[in-house]
C-alpha positions in Angstrom: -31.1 14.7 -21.2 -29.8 18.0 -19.8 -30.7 16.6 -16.0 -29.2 13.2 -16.8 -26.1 15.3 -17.9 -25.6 17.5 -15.0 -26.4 14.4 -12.1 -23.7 12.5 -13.8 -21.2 15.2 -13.8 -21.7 15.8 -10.1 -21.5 12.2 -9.3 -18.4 12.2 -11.1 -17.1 15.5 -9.0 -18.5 13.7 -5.6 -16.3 10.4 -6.9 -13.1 12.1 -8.3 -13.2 14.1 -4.7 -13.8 10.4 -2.8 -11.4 9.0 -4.7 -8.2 11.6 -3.7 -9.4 11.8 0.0 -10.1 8.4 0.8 -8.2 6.2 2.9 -9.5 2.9 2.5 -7.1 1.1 -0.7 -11.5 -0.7 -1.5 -13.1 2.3 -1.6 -10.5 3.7 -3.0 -10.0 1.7 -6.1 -13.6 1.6 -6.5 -14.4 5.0 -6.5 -11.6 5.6 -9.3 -13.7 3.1 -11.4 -16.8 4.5 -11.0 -15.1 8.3 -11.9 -13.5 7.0 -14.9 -16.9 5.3 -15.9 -18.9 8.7 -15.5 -16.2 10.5 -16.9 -16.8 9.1 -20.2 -20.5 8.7 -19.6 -20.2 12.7 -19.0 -18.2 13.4 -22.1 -20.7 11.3 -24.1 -23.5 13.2 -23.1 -21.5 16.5 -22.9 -20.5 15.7 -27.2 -24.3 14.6 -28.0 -25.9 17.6 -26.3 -23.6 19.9 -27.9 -24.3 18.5 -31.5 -28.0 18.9 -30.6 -27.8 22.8 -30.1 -25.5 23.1 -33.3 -22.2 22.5 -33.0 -19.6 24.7 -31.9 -19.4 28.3 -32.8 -17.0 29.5 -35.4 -13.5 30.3 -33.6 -14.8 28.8 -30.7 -13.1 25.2 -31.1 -10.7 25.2 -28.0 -13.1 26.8 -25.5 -15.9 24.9 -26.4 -15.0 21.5 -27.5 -11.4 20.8 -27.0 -11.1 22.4 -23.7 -13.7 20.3 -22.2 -12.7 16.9 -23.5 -9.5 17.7 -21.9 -11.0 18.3 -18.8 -13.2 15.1 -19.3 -10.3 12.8 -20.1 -8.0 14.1 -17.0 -10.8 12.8 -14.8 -10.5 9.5 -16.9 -7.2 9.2 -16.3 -7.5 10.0 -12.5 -9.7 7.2 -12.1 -8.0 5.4 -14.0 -4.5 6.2 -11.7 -6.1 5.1 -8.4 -7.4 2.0 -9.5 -4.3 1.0 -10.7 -2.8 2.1 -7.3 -5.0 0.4 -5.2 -5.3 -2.4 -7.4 -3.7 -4.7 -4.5 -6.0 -4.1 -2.3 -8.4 -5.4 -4.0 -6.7 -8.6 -4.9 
């Protein structure tokens, strides 16, 4: 689960990097799919391997649970921004 995890995430860092430098209003849209799809595919897996170590430590809350999410649903919403951008293109 913990391989699964980390290939994910840097698929979704490879993507969310495509998806700002890319020219091509296809690709473009594309890739911002497929990084908000691993996004939350990443903060699923992220949430479920946390919960299967125990939890988060007491006082840790914001830097280990809220923190990342945070992180998580920005790259959501980045994908989510340049598909709607280039949604004409695709059209």
């Amino acid at each position: 689960m913990t391989v699964a995890f980390l290939i994910i995430t840097g698929l979704l860092l490879v993507s969310a990097y495509g998806a700002l430098v890319t020219n091509g209003g296809k690709l473009k849209a594309c890739l911002g799919i497929l990084t908000a799809v691993l996004s939350v595919v990443s903060l699923l897996l992220f949430l479920y391997l946390q919960n299967a170590s125990g939890g988060v430590d007491h006082g840790q809350l914001f830097g280990q649970r809220i923190l990342p999410v945070g992180g998580y649903t920005l790259a959501f919403l980045l994908g989510v921004f340049v598909c709607i951008k280039n949604r004409r293109t695709v059209q």
